[in-house]
C-alpha positions as CSV (number, residue, x, y, z in Angstrom):
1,X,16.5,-25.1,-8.0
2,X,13.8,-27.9,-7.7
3,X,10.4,-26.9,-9.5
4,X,7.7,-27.0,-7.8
5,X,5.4,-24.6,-9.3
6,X,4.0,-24.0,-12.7
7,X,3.0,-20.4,-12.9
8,X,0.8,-19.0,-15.7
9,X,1.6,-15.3,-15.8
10,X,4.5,-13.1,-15.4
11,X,2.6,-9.6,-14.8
12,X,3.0,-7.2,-11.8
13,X,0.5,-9.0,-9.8
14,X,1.4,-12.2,-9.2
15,X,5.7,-11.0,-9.1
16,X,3.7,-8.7,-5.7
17,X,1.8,-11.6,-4.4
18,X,2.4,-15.1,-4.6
19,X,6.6,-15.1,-6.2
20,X,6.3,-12.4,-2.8
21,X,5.5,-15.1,-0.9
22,X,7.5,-18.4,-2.4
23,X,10.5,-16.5,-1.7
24,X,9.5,-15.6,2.3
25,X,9.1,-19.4,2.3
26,X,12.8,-19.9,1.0
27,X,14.2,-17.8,3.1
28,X,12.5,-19.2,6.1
29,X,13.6,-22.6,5.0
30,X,9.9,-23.4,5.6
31,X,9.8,-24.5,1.5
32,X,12.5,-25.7,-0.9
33,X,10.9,-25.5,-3.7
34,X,10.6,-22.7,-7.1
35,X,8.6,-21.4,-10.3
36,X,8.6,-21.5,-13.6
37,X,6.8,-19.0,-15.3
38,X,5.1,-19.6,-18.5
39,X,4.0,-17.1,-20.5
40,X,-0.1,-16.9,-21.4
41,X,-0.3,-15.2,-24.6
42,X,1.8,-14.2,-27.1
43,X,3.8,-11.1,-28.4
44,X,1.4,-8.7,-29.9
45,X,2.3,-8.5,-33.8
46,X,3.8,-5.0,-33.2
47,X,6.3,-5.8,-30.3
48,X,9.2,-5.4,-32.3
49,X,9.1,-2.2,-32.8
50,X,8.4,-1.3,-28.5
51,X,10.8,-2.0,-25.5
52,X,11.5,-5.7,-24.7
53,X,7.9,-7.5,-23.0
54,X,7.8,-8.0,-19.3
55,X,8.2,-11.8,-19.9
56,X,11.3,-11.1,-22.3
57,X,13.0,-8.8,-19.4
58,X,12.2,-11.3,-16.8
59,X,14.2,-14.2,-19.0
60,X,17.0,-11.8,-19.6
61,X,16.8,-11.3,-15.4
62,X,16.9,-14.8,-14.8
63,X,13.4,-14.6,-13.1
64,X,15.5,-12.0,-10.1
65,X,13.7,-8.7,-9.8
66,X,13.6,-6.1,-6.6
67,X,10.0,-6.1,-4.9
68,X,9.5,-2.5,-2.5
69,X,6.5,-3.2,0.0
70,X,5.6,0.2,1.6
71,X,2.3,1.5,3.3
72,X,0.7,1.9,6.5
73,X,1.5,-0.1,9.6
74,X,0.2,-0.2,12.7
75,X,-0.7,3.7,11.9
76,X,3.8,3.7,10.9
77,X,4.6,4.7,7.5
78,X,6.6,1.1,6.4
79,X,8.9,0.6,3.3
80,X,11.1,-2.2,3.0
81,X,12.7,-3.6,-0.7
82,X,14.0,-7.3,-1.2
83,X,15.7,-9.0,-4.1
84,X,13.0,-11.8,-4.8
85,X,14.7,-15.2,-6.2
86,X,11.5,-17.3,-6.0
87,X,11.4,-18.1,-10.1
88,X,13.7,-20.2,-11.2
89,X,12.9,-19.6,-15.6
90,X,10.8,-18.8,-18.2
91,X,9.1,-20.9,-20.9
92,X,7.5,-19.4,-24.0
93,X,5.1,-22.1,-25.1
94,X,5.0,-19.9,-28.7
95,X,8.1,-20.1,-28.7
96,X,8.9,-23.9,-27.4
97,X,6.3,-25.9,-27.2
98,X,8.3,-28.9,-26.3
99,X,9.4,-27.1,-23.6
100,X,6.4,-26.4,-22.3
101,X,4.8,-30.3,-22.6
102,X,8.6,-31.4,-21.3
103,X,6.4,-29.7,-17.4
104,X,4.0,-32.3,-17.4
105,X,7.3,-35.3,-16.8
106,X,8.4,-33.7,-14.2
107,X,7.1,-35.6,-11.0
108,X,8.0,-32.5,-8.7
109,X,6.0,-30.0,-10.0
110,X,2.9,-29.8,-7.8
111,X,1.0,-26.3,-7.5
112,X,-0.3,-24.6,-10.7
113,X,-1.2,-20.9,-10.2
114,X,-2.4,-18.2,-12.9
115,X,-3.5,-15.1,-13.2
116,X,-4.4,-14.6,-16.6
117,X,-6.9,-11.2,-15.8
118,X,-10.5,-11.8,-15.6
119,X,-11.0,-12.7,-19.1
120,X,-8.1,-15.3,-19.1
121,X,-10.6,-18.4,-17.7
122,X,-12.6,-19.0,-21.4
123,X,-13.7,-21.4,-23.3
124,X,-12.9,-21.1,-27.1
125,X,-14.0,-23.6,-28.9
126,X,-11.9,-22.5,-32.2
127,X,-8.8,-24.0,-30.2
128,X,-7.4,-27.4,-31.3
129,X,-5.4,-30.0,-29.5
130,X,-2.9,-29.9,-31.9
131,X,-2.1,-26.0,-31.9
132,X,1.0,-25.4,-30.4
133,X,-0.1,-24.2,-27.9
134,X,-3.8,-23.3,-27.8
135,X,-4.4,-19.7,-27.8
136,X,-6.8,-19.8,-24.8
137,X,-5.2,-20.1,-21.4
138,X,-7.3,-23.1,-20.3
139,X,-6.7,-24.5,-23.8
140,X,-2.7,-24.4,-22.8
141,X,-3.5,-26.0,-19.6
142,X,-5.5,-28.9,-21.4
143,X,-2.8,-30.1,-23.0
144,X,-0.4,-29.8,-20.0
145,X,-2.9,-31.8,-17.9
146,X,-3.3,-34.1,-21.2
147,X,0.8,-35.1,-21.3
148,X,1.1,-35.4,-17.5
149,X,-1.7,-37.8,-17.5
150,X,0.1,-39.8,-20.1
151,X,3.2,-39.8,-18.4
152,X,1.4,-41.4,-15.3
153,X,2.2,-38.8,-12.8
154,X,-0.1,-37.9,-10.3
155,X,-2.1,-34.5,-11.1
156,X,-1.8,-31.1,-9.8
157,X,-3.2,-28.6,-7.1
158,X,-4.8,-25.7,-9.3
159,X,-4.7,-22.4,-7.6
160,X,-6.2,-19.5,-9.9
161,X,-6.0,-16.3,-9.1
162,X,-8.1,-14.8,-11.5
163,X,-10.8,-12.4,-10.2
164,X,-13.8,-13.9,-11.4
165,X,-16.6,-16.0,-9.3
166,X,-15.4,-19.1,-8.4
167,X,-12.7,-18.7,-10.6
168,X,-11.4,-23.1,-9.9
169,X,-14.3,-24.2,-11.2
170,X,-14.9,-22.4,-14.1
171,X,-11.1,-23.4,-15.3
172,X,-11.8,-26.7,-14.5
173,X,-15.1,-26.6,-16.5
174,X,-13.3,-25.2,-19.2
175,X,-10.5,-28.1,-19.5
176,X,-13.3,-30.8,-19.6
177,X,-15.3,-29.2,-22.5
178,X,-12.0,-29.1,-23.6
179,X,-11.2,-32.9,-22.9
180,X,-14.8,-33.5,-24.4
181,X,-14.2,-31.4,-27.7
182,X,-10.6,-33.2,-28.7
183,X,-12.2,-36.1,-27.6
184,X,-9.2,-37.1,-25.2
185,X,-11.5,-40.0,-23.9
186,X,-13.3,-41.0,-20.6
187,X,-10.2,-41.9,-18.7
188,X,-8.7,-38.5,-19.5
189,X,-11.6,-36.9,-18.0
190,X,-11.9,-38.8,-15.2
191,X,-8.4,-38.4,-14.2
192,X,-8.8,-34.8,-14.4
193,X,-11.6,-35.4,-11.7
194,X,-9.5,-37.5,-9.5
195,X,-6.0,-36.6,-9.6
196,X,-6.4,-32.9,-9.5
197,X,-7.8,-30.5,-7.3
198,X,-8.8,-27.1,-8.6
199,X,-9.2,-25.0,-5.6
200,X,-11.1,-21.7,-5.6
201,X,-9.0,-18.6,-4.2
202,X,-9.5,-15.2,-3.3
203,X,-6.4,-12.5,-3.9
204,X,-6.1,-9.1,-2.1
205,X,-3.2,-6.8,-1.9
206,X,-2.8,-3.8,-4.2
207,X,0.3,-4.2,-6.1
208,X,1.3,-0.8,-8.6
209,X,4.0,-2.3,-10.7
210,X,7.1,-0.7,-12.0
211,X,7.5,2.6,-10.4
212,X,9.2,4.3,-13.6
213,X,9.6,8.0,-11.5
214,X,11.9,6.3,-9.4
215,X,13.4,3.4,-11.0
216,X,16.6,5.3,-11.8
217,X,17.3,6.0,-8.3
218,X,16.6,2.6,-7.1
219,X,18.5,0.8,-9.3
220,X,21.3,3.5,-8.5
221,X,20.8,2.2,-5.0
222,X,21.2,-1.6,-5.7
223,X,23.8,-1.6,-8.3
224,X,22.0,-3.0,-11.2
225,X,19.6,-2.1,-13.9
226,X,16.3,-3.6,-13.1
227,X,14.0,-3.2,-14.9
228,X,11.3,-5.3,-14.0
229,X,11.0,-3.6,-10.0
230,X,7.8,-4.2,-8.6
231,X,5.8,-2.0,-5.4
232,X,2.8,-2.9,-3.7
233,X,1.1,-2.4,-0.4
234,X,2.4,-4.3,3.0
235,X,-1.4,-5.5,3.2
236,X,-2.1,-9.4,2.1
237,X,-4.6,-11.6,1.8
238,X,-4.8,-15.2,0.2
239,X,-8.2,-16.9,0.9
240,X,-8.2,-20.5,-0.4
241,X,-11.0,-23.5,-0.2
242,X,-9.5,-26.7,0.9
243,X,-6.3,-26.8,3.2
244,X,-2.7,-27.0,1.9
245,X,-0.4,-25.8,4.5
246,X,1.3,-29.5,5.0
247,X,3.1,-28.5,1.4
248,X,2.4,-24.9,1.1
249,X,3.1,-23.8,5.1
250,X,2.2,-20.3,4.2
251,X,0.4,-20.1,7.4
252,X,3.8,-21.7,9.2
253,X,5.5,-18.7,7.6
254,X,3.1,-15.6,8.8
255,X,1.4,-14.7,5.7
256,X,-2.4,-13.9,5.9
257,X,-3.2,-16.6,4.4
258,X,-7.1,-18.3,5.1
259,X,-7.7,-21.8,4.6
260,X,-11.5,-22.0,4.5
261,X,-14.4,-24.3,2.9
262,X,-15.9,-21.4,1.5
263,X,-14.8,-18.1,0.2
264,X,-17.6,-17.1,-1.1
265,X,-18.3,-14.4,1.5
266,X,-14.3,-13.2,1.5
267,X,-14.8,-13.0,-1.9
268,X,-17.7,-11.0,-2.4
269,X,-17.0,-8.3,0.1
270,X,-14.0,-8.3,-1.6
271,X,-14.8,-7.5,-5.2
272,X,-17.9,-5.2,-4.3
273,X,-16.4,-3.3,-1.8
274,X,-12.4,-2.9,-2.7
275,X,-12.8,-3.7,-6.4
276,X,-15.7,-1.9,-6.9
277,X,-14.5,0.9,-6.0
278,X,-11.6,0.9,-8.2
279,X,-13.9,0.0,-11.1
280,X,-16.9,2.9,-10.6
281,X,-14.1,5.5,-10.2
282,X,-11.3,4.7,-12.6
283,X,-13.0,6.4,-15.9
284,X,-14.6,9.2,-14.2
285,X,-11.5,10.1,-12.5
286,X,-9.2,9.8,-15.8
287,X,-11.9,11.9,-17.8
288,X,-11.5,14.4,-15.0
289,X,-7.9,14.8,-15.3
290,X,-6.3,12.5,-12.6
291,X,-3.9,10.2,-13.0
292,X,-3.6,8.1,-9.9
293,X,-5.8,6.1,-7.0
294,X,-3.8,8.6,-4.8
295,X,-4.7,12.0,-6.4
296,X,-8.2,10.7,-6.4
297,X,-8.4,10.4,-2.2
298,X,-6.6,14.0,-2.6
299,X,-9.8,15.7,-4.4
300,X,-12.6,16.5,-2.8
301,X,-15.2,15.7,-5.8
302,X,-14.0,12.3,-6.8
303,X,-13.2,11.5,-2.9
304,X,-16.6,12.7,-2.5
305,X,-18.1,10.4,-5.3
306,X,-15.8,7.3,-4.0
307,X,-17.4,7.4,-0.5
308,X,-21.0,8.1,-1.9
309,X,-21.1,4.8,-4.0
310,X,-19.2,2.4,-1.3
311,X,-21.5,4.0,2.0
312,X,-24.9,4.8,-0.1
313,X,-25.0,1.2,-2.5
314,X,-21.7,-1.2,-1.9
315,X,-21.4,-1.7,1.9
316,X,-25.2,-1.5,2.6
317,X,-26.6,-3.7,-0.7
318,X,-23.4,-6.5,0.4
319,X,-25.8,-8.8,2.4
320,X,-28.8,-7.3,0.8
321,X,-32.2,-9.5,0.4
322,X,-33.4,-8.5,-2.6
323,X,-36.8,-10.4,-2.0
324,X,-37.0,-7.7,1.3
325,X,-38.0,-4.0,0.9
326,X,-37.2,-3.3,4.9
327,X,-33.5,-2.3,5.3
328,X,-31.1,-4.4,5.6
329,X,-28.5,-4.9,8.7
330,X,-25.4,-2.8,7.6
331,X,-22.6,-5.5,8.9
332,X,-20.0,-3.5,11.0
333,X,-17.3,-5.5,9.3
334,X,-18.2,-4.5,6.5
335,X,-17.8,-0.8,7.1
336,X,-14.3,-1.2,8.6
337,X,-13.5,-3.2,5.7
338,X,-14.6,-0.5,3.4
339,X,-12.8,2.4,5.6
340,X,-9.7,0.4,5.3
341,X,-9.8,0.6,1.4
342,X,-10.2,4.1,1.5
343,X,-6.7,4.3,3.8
344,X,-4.8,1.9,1.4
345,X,-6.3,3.9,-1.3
346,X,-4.8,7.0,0.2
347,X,-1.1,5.1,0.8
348,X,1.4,8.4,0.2
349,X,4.1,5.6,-0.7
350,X,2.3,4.3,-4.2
351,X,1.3,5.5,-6.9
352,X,-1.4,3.2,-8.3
353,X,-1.7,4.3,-11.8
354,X,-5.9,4.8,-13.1
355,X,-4.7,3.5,-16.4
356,X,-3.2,0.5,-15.1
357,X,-7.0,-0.4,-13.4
358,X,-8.8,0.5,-16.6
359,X,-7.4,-2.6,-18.1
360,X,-9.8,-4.6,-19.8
361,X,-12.6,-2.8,-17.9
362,X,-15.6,-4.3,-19.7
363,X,-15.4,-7.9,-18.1
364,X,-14.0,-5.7,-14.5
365,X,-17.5,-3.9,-14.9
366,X,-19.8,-6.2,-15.3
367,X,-18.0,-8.2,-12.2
368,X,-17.4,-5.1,-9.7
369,X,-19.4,-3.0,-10.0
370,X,-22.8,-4.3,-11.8
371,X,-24.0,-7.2,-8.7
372,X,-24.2,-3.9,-6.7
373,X,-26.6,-1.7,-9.3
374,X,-29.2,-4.6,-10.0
375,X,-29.2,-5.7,-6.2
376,X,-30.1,-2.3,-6.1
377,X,-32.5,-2.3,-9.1
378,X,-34.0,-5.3,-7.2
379,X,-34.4,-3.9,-4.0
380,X,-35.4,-0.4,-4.2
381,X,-36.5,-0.3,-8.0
382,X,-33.9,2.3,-9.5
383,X,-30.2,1.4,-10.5
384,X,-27.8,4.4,-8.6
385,X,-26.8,7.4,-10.8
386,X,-23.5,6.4,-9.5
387,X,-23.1,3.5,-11.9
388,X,-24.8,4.9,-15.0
389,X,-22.1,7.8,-14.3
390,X,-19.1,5.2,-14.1
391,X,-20.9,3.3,-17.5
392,X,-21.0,6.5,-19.2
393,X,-17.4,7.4,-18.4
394,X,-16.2,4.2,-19.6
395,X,-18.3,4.0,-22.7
396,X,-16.6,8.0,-23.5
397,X,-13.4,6.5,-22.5
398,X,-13.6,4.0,-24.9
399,X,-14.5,6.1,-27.8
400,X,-11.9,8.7,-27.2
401,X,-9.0,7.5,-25.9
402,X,-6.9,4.5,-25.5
403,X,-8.1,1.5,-23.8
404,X,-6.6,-2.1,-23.4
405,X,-9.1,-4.6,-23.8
406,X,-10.3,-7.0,-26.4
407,X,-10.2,-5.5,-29.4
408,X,-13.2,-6.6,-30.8
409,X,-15.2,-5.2,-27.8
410,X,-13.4,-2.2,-28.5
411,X,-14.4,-1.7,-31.9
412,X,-18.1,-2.4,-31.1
413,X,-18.2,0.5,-28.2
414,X,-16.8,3.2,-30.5
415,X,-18.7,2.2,-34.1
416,X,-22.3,1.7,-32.0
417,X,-24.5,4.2,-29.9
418,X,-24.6,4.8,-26.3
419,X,-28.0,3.2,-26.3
420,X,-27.0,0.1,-28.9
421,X,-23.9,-0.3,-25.8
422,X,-26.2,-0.2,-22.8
423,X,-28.8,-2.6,-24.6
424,X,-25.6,-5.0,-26.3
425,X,-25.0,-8.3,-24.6
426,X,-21.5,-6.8,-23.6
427,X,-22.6,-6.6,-19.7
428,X,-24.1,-9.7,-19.3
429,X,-27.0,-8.6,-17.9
430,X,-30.8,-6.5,-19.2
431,X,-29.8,-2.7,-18.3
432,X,-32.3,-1.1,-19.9
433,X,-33.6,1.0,-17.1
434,X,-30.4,1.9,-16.9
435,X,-30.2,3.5,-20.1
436,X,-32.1,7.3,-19.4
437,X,-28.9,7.8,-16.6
438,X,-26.3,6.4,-19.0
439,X,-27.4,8.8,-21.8
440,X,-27.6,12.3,-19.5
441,X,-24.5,11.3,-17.7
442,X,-22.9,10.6,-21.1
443,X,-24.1,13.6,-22.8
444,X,-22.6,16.1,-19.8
445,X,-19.4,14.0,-20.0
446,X,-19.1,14.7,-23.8
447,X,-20.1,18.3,-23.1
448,X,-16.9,18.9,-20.6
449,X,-19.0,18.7,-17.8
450,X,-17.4,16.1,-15.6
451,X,-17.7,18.0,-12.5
452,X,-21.5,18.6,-13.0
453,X,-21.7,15.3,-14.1
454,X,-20.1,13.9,-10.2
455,X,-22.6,16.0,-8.7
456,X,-25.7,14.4,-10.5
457,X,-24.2,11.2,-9.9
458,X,-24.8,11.5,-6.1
459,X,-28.1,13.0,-5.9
């Protein structure tokens, strides 16, 4: 199949949302092009020894993998499953790195998407141009850009998905300091200016990954083992500055798809509302014994707690004017926004796991749910017991169980204090005040009194 994409990432996500979409656009016969995947970071050292990585089972697949959709509708309970065939292969750039550089001399490659998690888009200058690859993701991209522009091609349209403000131009930020550090020259940089357009994009659909309860049946009912099945919600949403449809028709093809100048305010709403309220439940829930987004909707104290922090602080602090102490104008799209989160939450057909969320939760926190407590801080002079409750959870979590983040981060949370964590530059931002709530959340947390410790939260 003709390659047309570059696609930075093989997780659940991006297999739910845009692979989803490639291969509607196939069918359709709207688009003729495919993906290749490349793979962001490398085998952790102890891989060996654990089942095959979701890049190694989607080589062995040949990039073909089953996708269920199902949800609300219309008010209709919805499931449908299709055999996606949108990737075409795999390249291991720690594994071939020729391979990888081989992308940039291929004159119909065009899009470059990622999704390399919130923390993917950094700059670190210990990366060299002559590593093979670069650890960093934009470090890999760097010298991908670098080999097309010396093969003469024209450059690329760069589509992150990564959840982080203005996530194109902080990538393309990145891969000029990095153009400026291996001193790749002037006319490198300016082509990166020119030739390329990094485009700043907004995702939105909850997708929940393998569903391992029911794999067995399901692979019963298609006649093959695979094991790389994805679910998600019916519900879309691609938001994208700059306008594409002319070589990406996703519009052409019915997706929710919005071609804007600015998605700043798609975006915000968004994280705040939708994200945010994954992010301030997630480690209160799983210290309180739940296991999914669903069982969460189903109990009255964390449903309770859910609703407190997205009607008391996240819908009404969206638009807020922090230089104002009259109320602000709660938006009603806003509020229907925020009650349609709370049914997607509730969709019977998924089973969105907490741990699966909790993933590198420190960078989430300070993105999700944070902007809401110091708008708050700044507007009514207190940060919510809500948040200190969700920053004590994860600060307990972090000590006592498992989490997946950087490891470094990880070692500072459980060798340091609750108060040296709250006052560390981990957050990005002075949380102080903040710190009396964190400690007497904390402290009721560690004394097994997490229901006590919801109630507090929302007085």
């Amino acid at each position: 199949m003709r390659e047309t994409i570059i696609q930075f990432g093989e997780g659940n996500f991006l297999r739910g949302f845009v692979d989803d979409f490639i291969d509607i656009l196939k069918r359709k016969g709207l688009y003729d092009g495919s993906v290749v995947v490349v793979k962001p970071r490398p085998e952790r050292k102890d891989s060996a020894e654990q089942a095959p990585s979701p890049f190694r089972k989607l080589t062995a697949q040949h990039g073909v993998y089953n996708l269920i959709l199902r949800g609300i509708e219309n008010g209709q309970a919805v499931s449908r499953m299709r055999e996606i065939h949108s990737i075409n292969r795999t390249i291991d750039p720690y594994q071939d790195f020729e391979a990888f550089l081989r992308l940039a001399r291929q004159k119909d490659l065009k899009f470059i998407i990622s999704n390399t998690t919130e923390a993917g888009i950094v700059f670190d200058e210990s990366c060299k141009f002559t590593d093979r690859p670069a650890l960093s993701f934009p470090g890999k991209l760097t010298q991908l850009l670098y080999a097309r522009f010396e093969s003469g091609l024209p450059g690329f349209i760069l589509l992150p998905c990564e959840l982080i403000d203005n996530n194109a131009d902080e990538l393309k930020n990145c891969v000029l300091r990095y153009a400026e550090l291996w001193e790749r020259g002037d006319d490198f940089k300016g082509w990166i200016e020119k030739e390329n357009t990094f485009a700043n994009t907004l995702v939105d659909r909850i997708v929940t990954g393998y569903p391992k309860e029911e794999a067995a049946a399901t692979c019963r009912q298609i006649g093959w083992n695979d094991q790389l099945i994805d679910t998600a919600e019916p519900y879309h949403l691609w938001a994208i500055e700059g306008n594409f449809e002319s070589e990406l028709p996703l519009k052409a093809a019915g997706l929710n798809v919005i071609w804007t100048e600015d998605i700043a305010p798609i975006k915000k709403r968004k994280v705040r509302i939708l994200n945010g309220a994954h992010t301030s439940m997630v480690f209160p829930a799983l210290l309180y014994g739940l296991e999914t987004v669903g069982e969460c909707l189903q109990d009255e104290t964390v449903s309770a707690f859910l609703k407190h922090y997205l009607f008391t602080y996240a819908v009404p602090l969206l638009h807020a004017d922090t230089t104002e102490k009259e109320p602000d104008a709660v938006h009603p799209d806003d509020v229907a926004f925020a009650e349609a989160v709370l049914e997607r939450f509730a969709n019977p057909f998924i089973h969105h796991q907490l741990r699966s969320i909790a993933l590198n939760s420190i960078s989430k926190f300070s993105v999700r749910v944070l902007p809401t407590a110091i708008d708050c801080r700044q507007k009514n002079g207190y940060f919510p017991k809500a948040a200190a409750f969700s920053l004590a959870a994860l600060i307990r979590f972090y000590k006592t169980d498992k989490p997946q983040d950087d490891p470094a981060q990880i070692a500072f949370i459980r060798e340091h204090s609750v108060e040296e964590i709250v006052q560390s530059s981990l957050w990005g931002a002075s949380l102080e005040d903040m710190l009396e709530d964190v400690k007497t959340a904390y402290d009721m947390i560690a004394a097994g009194k997490i229901k006590e410790a919801f109630t507090w939260a929302m007085t």
